[in-house]
C-alpha positions in Angstrom: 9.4 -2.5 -12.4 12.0 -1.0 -14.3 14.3 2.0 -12.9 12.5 3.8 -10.0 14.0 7.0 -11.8 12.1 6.2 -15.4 10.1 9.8 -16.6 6.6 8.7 -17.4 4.5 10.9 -19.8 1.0 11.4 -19.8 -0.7 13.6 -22.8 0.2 16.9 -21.8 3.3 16.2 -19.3 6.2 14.1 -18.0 6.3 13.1 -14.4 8.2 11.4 -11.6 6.0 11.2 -8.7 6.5 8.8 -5.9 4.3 8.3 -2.5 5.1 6.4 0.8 2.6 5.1 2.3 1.8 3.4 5.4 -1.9 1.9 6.7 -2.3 0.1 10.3 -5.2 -1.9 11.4 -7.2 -1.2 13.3 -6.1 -0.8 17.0 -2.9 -2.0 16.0 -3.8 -5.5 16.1 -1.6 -7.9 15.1 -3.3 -10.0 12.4 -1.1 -10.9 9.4 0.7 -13.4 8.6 2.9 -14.0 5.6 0.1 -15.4 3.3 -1.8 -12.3 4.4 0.6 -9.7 3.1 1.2 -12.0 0.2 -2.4 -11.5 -1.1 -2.5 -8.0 -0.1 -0.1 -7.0 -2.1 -1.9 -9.0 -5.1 -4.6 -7.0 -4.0 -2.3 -3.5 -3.8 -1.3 -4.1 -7.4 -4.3 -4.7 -9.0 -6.0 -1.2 -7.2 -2.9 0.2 -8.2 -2.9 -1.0 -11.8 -6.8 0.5 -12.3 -5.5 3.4 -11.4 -2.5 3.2 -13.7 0.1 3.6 -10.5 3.1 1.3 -9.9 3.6 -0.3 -7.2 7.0 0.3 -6.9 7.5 -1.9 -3.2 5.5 -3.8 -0.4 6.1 -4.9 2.8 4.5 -4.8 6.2 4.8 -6.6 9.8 2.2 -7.8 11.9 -0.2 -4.7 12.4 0.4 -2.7 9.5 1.8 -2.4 5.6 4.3 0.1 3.8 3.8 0.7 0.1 5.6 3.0 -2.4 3.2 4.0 -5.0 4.4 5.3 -8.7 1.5 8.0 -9.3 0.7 10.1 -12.4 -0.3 13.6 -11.5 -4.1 13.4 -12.4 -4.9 10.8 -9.4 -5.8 12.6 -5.7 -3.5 10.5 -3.4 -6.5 10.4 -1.1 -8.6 8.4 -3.9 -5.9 6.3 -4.0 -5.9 5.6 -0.8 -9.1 5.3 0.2 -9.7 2.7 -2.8 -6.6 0.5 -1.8 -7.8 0.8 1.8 -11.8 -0.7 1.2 -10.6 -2.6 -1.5 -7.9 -5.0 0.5 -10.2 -4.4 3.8 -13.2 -5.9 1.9 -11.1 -8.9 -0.2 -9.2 -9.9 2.8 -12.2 -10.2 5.3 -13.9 -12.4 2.7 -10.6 -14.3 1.7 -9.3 -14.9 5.5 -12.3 -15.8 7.8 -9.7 -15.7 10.5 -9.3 -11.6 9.8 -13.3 -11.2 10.8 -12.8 -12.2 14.5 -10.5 -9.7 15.1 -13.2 -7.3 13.8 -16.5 -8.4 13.8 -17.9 -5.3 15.8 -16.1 -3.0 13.2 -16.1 -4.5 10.1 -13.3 -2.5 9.5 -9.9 -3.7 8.8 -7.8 -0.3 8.9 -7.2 2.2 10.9 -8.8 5.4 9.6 -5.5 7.4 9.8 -2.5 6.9 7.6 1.0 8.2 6.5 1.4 9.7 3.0 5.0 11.2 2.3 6.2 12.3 -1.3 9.9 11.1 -2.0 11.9 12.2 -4.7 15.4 11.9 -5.4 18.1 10.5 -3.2 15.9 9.4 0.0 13.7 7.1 -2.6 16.4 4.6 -2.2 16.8 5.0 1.8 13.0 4.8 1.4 12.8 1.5 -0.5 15.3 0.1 1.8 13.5 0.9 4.7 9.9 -0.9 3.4 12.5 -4.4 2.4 13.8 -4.4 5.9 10.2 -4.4 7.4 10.1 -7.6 10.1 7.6 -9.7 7.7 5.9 -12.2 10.2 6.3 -16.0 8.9 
């Protein structure tokens, strides 16, 4: 990824714009595994990458994922959100029939709430700390 400090330029400005966010499923269930976080964050990247972010970190437990997102100025945080939101709910459902009993009423994976915090400067570090040292299930 490259120095979490790198300036990136667009056509009419130079930006260094970091967002930390956290999603939880729906009712807090406690649904993924280690294979499931692996191929959300697959997932993460490639929303991520259409929308020309970085994903700078991943990591989540049981019931819910922290990501720290690399933005350019011209994308609306809540676009981004609700696109990496539908786009994993949607993939993982289909990928892991085991996901679907949990919500089979719902047909909803997330919660509809979820954290967005900027983070520049020092506390990006204390923040990227904080998503490694997540408990990832096994």
């Amino acid at each position: 990824m490259g120095e979490m400090r790198e300036i990136r330029t667009g056509r009419h400005c130079a930006f260094v714009m970091h967002v930390h966010l956290v999603f939880v499923t729906k009712l807090r269930h406690k649904v993924f595994t280690d294979a499931h976080l692996r191929r959300m964050e697959e997932i993460t990247r490639s929303v991520c990458t259409d929308f020309e972010c970085d994903l700078a970190e991943f990591n989540g437990e049981d019931n819910h994922v922290h990501l720290l997102v690399n933005f350019p100025p011209k994308v609306a945080v809540t676009k981004l959100v609700n696109s990496l939101k539908g786009v994993s709910s949607r993939r993982l459902r289909q990928e892991f029939p085991d996901l679907v009993r949990h919500y089979w009423r719902a047909n909803k994976l997330w919660s509809g709430a979820y954290f967005a915090g900027t983070v520049v400067g020092a506390p990006l570090a204390v923040v990227r700390q904080y998503i490694e040292q997540q408990n990832r299930p096994v």
